[in-house]
NUZA-81260 format. One record per residue: residue in three letters; x, y, z of N, C-alpha, C in turn. Coordinates in nm, 2 decimals. Example, Ala and Ser with C-alpha at 12.3 -4.5 7.8 and 13.67 -1.06 7.14 Angstrom:
BEGIN
<node><residu>ALA</residu><n_px>1.32</n_px><n_py>-0.57</n_py><n_pz>0.78</n_pz><ca_px>1.23</ca_px><ca_py>-0.45</ca_py><ca_pz>0.78</ca_pz><c_px>1.32</c_px><c_py>-0.33</c_py><c_pz>0.78</c_pz></node>
<node><residu>SER</residu><n_px>1.28</n_px><n_py>-0.22</n_py><n_pz>0.71</n_pz><ca_px>1.37</ca_px><ca_py>-0.11</ca_py><ca_pz>0.71</ca_pz><c_px>1.29</c_px><c_py>0.00</c_py><c_pz>0.79</c_pz></node>
This chain:
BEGIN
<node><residu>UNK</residu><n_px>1.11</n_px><n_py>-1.27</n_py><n_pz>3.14</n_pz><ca_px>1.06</ca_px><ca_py>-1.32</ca_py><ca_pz>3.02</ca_pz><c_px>1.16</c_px><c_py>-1.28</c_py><c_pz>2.91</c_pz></node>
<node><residu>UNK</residu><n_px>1.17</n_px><n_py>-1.38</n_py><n_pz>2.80</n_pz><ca_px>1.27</ca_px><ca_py>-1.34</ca_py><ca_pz>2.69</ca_pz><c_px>1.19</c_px><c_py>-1.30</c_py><c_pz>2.59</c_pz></node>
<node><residu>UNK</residu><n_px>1.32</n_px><n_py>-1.23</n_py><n_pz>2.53</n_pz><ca_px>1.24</ca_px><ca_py>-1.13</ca_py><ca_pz>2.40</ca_pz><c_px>1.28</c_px><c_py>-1.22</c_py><c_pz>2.32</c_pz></node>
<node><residu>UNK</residu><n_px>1.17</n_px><n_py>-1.16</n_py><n_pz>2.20</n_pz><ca_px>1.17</ca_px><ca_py>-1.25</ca_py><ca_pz>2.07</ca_pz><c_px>1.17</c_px><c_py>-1.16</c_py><c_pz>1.99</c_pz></node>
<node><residu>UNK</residu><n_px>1.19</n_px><n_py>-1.16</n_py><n_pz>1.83</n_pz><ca_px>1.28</ca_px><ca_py>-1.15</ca_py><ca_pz>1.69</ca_pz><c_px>1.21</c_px><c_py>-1.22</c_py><c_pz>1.60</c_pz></node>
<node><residu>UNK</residu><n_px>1.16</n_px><n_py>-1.13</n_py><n_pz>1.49</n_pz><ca_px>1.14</ca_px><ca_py>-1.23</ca_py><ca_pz>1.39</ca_pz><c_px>1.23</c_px><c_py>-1.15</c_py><c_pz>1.29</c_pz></node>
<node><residu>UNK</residu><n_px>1.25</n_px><n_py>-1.28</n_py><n_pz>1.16</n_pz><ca_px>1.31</ca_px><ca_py>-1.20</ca_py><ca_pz>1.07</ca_pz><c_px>1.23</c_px><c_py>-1.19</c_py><c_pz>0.97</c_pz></node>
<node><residu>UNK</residu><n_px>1.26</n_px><n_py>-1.06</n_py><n_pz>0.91</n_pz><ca_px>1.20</ca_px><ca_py>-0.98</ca_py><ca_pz>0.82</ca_pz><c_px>1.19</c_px><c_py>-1.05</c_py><c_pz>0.69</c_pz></node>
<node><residu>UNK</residu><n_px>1.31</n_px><n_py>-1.14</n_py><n_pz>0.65</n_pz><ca_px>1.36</ca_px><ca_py>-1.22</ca_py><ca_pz>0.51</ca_pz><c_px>1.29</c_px><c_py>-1.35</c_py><c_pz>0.57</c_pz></node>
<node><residu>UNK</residu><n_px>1.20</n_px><n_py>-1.34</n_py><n_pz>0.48</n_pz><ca_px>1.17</ca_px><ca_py>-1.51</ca_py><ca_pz>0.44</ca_pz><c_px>1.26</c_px><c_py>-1.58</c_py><c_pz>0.42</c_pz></node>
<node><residu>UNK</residu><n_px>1.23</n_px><n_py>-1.75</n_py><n_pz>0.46</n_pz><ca_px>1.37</ca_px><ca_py>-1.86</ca_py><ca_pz>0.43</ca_pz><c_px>1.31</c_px><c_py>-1.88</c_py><c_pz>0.30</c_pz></node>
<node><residu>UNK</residu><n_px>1.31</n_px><n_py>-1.94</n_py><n_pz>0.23</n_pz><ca_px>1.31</ca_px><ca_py>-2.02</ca_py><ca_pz>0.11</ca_pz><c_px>1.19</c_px><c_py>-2.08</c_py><c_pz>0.07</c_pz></node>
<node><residu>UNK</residu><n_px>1.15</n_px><n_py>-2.17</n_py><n_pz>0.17</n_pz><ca_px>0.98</ca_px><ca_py>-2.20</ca_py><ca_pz>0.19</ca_pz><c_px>0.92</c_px><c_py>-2.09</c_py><c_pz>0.24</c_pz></node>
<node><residu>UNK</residu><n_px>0.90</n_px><n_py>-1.98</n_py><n_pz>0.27</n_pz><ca_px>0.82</ca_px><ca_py>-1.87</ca_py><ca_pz>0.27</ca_pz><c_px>0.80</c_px><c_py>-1.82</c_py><c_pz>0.38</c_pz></node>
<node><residu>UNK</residu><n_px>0.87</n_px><n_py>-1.92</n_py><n_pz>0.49</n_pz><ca_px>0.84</ca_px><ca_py>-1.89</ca_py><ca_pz>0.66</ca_pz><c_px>0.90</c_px><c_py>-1.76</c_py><c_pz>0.70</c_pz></node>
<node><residu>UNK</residu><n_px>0.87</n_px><n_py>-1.67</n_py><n_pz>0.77</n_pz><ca_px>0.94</ca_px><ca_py>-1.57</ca_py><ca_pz>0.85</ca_pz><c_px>0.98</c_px><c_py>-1.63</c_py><c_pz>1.00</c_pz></node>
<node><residu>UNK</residu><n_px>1.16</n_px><n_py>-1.66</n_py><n_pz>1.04</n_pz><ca_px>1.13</ca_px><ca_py>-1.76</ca_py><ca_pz>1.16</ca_pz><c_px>1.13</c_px><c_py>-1.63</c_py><c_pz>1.31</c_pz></node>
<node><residu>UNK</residu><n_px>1.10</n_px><n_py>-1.70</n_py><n_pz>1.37</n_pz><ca_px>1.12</ca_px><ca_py>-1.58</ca_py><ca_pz>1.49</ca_pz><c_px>1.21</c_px><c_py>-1.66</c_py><c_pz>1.68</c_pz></node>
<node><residu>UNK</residu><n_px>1.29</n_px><n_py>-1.62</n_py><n_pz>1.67</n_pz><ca_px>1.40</ca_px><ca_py>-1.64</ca_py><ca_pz>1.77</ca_pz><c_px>1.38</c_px><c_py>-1.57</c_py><c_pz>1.89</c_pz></node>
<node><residu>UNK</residu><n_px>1.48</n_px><n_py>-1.60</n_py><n_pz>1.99</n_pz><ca_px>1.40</ca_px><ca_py>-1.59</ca_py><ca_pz>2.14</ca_pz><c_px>1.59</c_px><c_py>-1.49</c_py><c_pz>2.13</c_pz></node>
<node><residu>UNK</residu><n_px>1.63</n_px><n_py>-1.39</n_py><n_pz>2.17</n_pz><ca_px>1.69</ca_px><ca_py>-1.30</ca_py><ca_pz>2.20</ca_pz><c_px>1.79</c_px><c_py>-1.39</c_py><c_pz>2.26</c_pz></node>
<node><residu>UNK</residu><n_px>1.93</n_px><n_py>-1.42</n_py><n_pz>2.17</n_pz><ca_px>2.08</ca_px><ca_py>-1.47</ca_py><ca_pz>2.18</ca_pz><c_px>2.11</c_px><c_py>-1.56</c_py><c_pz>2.08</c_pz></node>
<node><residu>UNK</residu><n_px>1.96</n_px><n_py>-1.60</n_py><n_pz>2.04</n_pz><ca_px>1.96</ca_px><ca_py>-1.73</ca_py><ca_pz>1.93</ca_pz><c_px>2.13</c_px><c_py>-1.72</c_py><c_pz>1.85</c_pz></node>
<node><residu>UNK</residu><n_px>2.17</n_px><n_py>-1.85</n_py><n_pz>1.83</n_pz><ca_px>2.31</ca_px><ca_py>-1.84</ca_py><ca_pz>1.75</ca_pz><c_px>2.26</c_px><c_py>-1.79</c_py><c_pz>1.59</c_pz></node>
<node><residu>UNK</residu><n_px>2.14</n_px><n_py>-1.85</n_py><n_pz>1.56</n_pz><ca_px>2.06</ca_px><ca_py>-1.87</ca_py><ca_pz>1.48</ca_pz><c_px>2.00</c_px><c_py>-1.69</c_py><c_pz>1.39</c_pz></node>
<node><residu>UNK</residu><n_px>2.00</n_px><n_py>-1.65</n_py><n_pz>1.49</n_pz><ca_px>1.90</ca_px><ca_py>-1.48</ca_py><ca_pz>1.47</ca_pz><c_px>1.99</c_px><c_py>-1.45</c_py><c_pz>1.36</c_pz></node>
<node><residu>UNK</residu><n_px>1.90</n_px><n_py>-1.40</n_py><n_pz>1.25</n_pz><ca_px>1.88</ca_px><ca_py>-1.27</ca_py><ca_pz>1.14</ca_pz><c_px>2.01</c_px><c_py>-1.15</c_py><c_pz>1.20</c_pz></node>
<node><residu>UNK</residu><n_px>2.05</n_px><n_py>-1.09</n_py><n_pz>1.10</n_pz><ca_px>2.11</ca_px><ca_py>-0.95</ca_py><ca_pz>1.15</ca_pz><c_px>2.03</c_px><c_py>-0.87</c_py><c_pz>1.20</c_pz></node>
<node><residu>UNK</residu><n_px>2.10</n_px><n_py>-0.78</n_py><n_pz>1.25</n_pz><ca_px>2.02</ca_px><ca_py>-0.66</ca_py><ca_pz>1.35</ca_pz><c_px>1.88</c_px><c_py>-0.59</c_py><c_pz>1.26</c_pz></node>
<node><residu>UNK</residu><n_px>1.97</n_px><n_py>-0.60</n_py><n_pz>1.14</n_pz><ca_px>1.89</ca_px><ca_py>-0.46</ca_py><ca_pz>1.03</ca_pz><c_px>1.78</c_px><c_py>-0.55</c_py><c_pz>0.98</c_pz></node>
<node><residu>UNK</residu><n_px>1.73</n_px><n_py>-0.69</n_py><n_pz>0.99</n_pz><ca_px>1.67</ca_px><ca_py>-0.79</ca_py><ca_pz>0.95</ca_pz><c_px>1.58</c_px><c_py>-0.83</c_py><c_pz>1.00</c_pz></node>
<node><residu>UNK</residu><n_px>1.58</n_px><n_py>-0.81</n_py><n_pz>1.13</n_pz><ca_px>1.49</ca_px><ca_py>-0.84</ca_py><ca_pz>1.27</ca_pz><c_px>1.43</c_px><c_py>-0.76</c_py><c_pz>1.33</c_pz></node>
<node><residu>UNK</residu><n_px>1.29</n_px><n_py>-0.77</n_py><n_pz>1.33</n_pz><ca_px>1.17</ca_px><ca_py>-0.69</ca_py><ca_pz>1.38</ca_pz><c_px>1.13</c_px><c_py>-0.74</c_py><c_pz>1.56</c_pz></node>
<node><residu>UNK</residu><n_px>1.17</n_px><n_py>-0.64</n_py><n_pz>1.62</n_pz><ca_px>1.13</ca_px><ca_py>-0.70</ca_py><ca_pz>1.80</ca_pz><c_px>0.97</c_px><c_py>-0.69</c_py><c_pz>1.80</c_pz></node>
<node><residu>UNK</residu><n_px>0.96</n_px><n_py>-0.84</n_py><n_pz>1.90</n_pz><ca_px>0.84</ca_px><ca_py>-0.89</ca_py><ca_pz>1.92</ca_pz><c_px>0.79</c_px><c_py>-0.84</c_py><c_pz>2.05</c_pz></node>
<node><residu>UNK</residu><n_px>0.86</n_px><n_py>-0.83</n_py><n_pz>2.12</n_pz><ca_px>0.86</ca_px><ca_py>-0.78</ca_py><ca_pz>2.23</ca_pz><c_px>0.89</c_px><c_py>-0.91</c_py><c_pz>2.35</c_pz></node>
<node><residu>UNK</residu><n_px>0.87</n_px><n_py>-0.91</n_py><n_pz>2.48</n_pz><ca_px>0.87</ca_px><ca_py>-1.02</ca_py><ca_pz>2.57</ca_pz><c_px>0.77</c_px><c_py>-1.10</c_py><c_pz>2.58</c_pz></node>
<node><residu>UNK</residu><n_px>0.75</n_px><n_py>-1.22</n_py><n_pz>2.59</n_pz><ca_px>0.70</ca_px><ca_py>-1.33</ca_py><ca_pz>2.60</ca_pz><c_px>0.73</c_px><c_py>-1.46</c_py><c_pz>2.71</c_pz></node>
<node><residu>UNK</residu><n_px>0.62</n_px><n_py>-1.48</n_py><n_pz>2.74</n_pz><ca_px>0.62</ca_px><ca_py>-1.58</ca_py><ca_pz>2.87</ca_pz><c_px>0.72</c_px><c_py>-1.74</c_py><c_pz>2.77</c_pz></node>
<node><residu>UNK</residu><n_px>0.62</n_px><n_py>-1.74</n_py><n_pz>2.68</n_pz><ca_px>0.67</ca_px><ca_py>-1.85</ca_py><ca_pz>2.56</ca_pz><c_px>0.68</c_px><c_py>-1.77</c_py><c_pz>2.38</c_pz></node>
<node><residu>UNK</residu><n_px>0.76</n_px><n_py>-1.92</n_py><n_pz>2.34</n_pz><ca_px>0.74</ca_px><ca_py>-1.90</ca_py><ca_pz>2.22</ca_pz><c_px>0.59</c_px><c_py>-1.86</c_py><c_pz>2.12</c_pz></node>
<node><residu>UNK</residu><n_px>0.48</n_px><n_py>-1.89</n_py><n_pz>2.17</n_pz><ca_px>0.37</ca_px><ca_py>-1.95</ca_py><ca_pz>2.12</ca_pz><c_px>0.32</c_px><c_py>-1.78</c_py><c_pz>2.12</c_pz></node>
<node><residu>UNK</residu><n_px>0.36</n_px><n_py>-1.75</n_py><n_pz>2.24</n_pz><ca_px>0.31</ca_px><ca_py>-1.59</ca_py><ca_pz>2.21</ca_pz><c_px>0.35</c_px><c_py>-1.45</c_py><c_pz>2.15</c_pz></node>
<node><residu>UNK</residu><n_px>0.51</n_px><n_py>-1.52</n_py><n_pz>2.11</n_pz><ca_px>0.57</ca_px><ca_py>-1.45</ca_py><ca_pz>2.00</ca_pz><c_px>0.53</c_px><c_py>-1.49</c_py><c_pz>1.84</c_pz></node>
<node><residu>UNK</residu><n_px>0.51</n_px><n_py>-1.60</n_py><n_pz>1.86</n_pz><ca_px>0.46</ca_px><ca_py>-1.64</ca_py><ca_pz>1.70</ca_pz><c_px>0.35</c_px><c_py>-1.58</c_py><c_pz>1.70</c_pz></node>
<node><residu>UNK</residu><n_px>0.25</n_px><n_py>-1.61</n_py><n_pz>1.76</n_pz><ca_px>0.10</ca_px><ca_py>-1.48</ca_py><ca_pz>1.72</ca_pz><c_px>0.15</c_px><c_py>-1.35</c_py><c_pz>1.70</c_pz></node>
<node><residu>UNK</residu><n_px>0.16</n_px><n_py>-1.31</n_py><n_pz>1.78</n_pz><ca_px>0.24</ca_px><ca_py>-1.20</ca_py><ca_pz>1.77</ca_pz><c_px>0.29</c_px><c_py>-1.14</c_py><c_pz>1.61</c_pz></node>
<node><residu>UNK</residu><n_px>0.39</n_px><n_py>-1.24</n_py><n_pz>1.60</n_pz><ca_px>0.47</ca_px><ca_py>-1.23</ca_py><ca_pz>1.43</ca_pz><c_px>0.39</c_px><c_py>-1.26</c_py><c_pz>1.35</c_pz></node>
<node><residu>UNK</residu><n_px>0.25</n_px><n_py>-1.34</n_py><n_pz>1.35</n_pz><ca_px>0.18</ca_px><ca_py>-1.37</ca_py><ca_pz>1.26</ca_pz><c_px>0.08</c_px><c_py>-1.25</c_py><c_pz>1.18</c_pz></node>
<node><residu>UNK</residu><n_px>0.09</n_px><n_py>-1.18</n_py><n_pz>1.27</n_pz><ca_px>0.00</ca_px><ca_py>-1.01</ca_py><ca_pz>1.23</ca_pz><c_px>0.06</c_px><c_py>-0.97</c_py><c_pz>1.16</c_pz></node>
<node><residu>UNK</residu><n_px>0.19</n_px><n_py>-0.94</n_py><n_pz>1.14</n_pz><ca_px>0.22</ca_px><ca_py>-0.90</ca_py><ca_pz>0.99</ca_pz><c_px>0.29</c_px><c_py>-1.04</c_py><c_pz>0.94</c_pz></node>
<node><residu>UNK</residu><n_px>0.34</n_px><n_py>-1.15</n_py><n_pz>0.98</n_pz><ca_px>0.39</ca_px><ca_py>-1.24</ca_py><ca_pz>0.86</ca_pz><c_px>0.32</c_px><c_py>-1.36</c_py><c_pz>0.89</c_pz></node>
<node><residu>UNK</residu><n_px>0.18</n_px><n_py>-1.41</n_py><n_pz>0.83</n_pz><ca_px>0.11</ca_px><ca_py>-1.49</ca_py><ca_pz>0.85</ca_pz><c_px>0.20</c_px><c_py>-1.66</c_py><c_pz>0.80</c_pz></node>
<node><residu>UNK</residu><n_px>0.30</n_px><n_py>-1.64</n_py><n_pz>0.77</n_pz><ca_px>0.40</ca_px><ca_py>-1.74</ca_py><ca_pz>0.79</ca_pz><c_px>0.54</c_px><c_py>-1.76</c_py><c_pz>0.86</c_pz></node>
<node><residu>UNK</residu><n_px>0.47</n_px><n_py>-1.69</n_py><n_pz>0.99</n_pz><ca_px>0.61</ca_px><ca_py>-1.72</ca_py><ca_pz>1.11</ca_pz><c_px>0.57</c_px><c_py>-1.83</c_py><c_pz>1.11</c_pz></node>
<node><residu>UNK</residu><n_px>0.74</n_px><n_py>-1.92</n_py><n_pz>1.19</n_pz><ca_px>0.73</ca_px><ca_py>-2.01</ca_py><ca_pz>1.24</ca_pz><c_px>0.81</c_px><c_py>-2.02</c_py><c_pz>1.32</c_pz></node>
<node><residu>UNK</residu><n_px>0.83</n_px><n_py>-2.10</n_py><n_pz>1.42</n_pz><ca_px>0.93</ca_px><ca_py>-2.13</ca_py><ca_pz>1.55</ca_pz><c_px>1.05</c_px><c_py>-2.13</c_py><c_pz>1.46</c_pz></node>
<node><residu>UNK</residu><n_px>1.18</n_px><n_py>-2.08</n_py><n_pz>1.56</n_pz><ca_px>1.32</ca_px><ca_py>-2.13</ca_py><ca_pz>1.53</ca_pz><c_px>1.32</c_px><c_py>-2.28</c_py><c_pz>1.59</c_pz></node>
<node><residu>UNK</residu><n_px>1.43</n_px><n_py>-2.37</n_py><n_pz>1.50</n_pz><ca_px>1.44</ca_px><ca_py>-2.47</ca_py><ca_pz>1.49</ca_pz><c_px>1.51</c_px><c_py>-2.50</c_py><c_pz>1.66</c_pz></node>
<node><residu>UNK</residu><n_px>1.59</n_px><n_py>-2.41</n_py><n_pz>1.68</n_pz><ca_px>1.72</ca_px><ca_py>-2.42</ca_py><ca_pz>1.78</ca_pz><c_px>1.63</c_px><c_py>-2.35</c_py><c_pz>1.89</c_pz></node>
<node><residu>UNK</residu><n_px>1.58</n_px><n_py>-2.25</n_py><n_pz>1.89</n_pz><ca_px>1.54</ca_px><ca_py>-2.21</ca_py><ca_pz>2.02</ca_pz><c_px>1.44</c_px><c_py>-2.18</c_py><c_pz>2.07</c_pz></node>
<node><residu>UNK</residu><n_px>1.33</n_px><n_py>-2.22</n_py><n_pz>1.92</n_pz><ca_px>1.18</ca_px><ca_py>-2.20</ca_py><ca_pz>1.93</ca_pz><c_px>1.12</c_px><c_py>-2.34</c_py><c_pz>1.90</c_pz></node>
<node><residu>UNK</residu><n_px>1.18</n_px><n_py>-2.47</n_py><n_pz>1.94</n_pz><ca_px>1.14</ca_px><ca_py>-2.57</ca_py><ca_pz>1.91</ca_pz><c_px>1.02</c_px><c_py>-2.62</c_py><c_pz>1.92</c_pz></node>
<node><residu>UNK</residu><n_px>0.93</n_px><n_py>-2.60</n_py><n_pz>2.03</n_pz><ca_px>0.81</ca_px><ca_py>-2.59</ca_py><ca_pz>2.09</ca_pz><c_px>0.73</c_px><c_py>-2.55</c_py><c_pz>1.98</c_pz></node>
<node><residu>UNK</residu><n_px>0.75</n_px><n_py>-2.47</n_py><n_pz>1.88</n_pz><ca_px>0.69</ca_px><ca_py>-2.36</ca_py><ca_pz>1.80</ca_pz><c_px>0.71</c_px><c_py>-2.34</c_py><c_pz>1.67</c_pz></node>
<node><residu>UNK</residu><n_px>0.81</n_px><n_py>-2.48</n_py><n_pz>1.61</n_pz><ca_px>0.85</ca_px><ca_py>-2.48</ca_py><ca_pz>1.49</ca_pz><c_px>0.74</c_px><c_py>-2.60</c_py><c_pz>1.40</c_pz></node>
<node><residu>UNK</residu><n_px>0.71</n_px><n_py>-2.58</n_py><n_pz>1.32</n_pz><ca_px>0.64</ca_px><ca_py>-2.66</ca_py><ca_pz>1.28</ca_pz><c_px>0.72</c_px><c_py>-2.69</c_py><c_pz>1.10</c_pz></node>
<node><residu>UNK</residu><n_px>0.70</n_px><n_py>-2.84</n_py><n_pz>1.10</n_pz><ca_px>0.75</ca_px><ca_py>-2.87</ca_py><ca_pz>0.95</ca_pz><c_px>0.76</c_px><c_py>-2.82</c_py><c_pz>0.79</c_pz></node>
């Protein structure tokens, strides 16, 4: 199962996004809160939603899980 990442810094629109562990994409080290392992994306976003009720999929490697 791959680990997931959220980052800490909101983008712009207010999302916290959260990445699947190698993303090209991923936050710096000091930026990123581990989600732990996950079968999918869908159960790292809940996951990140308990403290940042505006995660959303990475574009690149949480596509399944990104929403507009």
């Amino acid at each position: 199962m791959p680990n997931y990442y959220v980052n800490r810094n909101a983008q712009s629109n207010g999302d916290h996004e959260v990445h699947e562990g190698g993303c090209g994409h991923s936050p710096d080290l000091e930026n990123r809160r581990h989600l732990g392992s996950h079968v999918t994306c869908r159960g790292a976003v809940r996951e990140a939603k308990k403290t940042y009720p505006t995660a959303n999929g990475c574009y690149y490697c949480c596509n399944d899980c990104h929403t507009s």
